[in-house]
C-alpha positions in Angstrom: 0.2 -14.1 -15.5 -1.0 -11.1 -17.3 0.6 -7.8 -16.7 -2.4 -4.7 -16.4 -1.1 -1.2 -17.9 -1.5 1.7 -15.6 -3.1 3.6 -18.6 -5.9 1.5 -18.9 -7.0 1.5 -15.3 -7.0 4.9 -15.7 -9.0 5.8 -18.4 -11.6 3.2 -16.7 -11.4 6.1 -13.7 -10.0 2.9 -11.7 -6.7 4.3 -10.9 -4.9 7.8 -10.7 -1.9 9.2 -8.7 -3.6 9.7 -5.3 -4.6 5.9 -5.5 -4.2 3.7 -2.4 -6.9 1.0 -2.7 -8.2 -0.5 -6.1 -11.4 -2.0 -6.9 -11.3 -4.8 -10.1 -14.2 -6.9 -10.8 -15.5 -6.5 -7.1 -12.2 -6.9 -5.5 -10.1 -5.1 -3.7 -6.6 -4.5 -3.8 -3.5 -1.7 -2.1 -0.2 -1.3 -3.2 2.5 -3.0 -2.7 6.3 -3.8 -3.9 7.4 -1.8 -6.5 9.5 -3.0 -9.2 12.4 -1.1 -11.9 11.4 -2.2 -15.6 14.9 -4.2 -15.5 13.5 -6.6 -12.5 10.1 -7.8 -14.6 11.1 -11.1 -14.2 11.7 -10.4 -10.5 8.5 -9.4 -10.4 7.0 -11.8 -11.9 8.4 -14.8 -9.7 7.2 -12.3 -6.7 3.6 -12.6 -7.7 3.8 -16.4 -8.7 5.6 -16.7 -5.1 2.6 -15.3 -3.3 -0.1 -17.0 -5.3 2.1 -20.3 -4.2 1.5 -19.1 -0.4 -2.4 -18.2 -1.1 -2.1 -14.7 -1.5 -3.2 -12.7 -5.0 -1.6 -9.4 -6.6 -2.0 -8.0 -9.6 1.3 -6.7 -11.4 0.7 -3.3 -13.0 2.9 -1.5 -15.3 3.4 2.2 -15.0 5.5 4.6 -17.2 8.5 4.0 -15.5 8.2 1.2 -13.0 6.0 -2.1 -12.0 3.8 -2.4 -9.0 2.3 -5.4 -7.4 -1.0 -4.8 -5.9 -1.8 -7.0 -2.7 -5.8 -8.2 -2.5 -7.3 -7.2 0.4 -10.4 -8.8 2.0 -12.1 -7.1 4.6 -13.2 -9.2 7.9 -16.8 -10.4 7.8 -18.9 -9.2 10.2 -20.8 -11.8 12.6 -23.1 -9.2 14.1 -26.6 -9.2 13.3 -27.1 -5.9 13.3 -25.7 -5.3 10.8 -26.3 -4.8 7.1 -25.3 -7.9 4.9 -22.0 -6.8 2.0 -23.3 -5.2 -0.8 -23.0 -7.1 -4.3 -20.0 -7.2 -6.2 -22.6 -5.2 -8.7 -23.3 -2.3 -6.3 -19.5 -2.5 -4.8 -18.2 -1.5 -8.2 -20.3 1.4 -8.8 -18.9 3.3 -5.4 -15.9 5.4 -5.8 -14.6 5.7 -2.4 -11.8 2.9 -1.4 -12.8 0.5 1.5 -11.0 1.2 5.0 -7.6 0.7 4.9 -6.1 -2.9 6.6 -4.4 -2.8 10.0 -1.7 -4.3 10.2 -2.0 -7.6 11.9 1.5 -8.8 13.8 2.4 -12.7 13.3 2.1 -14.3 17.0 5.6 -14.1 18.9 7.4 -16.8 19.6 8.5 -15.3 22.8 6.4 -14.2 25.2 5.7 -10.3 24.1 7.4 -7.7 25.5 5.0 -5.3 26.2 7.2 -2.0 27.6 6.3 1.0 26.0 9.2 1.2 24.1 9.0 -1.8 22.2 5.2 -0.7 21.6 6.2 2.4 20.3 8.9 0.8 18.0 6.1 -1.7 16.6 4.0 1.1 15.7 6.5 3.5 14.2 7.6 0.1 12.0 3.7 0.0 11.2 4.0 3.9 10.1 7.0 3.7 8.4 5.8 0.6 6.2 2.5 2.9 5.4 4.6 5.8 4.7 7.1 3.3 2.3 3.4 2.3 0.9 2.2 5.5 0.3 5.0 6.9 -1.3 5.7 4.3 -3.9 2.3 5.1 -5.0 4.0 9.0 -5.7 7.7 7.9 -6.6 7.6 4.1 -7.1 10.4 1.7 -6.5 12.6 4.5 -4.8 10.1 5.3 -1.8 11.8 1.9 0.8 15.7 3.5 -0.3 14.3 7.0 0.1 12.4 6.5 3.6 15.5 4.4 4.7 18.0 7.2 4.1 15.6 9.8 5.7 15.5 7.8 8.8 19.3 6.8 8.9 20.1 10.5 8.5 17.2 11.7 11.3 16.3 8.4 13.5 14.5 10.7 15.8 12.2 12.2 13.6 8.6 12.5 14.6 5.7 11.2 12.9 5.0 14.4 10.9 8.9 15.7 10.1 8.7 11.8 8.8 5.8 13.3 6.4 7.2 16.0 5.7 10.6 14.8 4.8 9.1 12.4 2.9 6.8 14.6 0.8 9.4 16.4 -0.3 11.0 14.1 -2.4 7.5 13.6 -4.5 8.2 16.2 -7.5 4.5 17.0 -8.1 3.3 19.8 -5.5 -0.3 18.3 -6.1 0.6 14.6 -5.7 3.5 16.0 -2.5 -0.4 17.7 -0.7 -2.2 14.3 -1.3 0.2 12.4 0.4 0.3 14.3 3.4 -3.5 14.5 3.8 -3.5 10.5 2.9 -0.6 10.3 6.5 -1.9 12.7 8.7 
């Protein structure tokens, strides 16, 4: 496996700070895990593990940290109506990121309990993973331990306090702005 620096994608004007989706060679790819410099090998055996179970990331290096980037294929569309995917050609010369991924929940093994409070608990896990997501893009490894204290110190936060709790521990002003415009 071959380890892709952060300073390359972005003098290719792949990659910056605000980044949440990636596009290499036609494919697409979001952030995920985030890894210390001391837990390479970690995060090497992470990426080998998924490609085991059928699923590709890339492992970037940044300055201070190394993220694995998850590949993401959007659904095919069986309608007729409409237009076929673009070519890989014409995909990589957009700049805007495809639609982020909804999260799609395993089938239960139990039949599903479908009060509203266990719905609202499966979405604010959904919104809390996004905002873990998000952040690492901002802060990297720290954003799970940072989002976990948050909530144990404020379990009832709303969605937005979330953001705004959360934006506040991303140093850069500029990078704190784009990460509440990327939540809300």
């Amino acid at each position: 496996m071959s380890i892709i620096q952060s300073t390359d994608l972005e003098a290719r004007g792949l990659l910056n700070d605000q980044s949440s989706a990636l596009q290499i060679k036609g494919k697409w790819f979001r952030p995920g895990p985030a890894f210390t410099k001391s837990l390479l090998q970690t995060a090497l055996e992470f990426c080998e593990d998924a490609r085991n179970q059928g699923r590709q990331y890339l492992l970037i290096e940044f300055p201070t940290y190394f993220m694995a980037w998850q590949r993401i294929r959007p659904k095919k569309s069986t309608s007729p109506s409409q237009k076929p995917p673009a070519s890989p050609q014409a995909i990589s010369s957009q700049t805007s990121p495809p639609p982020k991924p909804t999260a799609q929940p395993s089938p239960p093994t139990e039949p599903p309990d479908l009060s509203t409070k266990a719905t609202l608990a499966s979405v604010n896990r959904i919104f809390i993973n996004r905002c873990k997501t998000e952040l690492a893009i901002h802060v990297g490894p720290m954003a799970d331990f940072l989002t976990e204290q948050i909530l144990k110190q404020s379990p009832q936060l709303s969605p937005q306090q979330l953001i705004d709790a959360l934006a506040q521990q991303i140093p850069d002003p500029q990078a704190a702005l784009a990460f509440r415009k990327t939540l809300e």
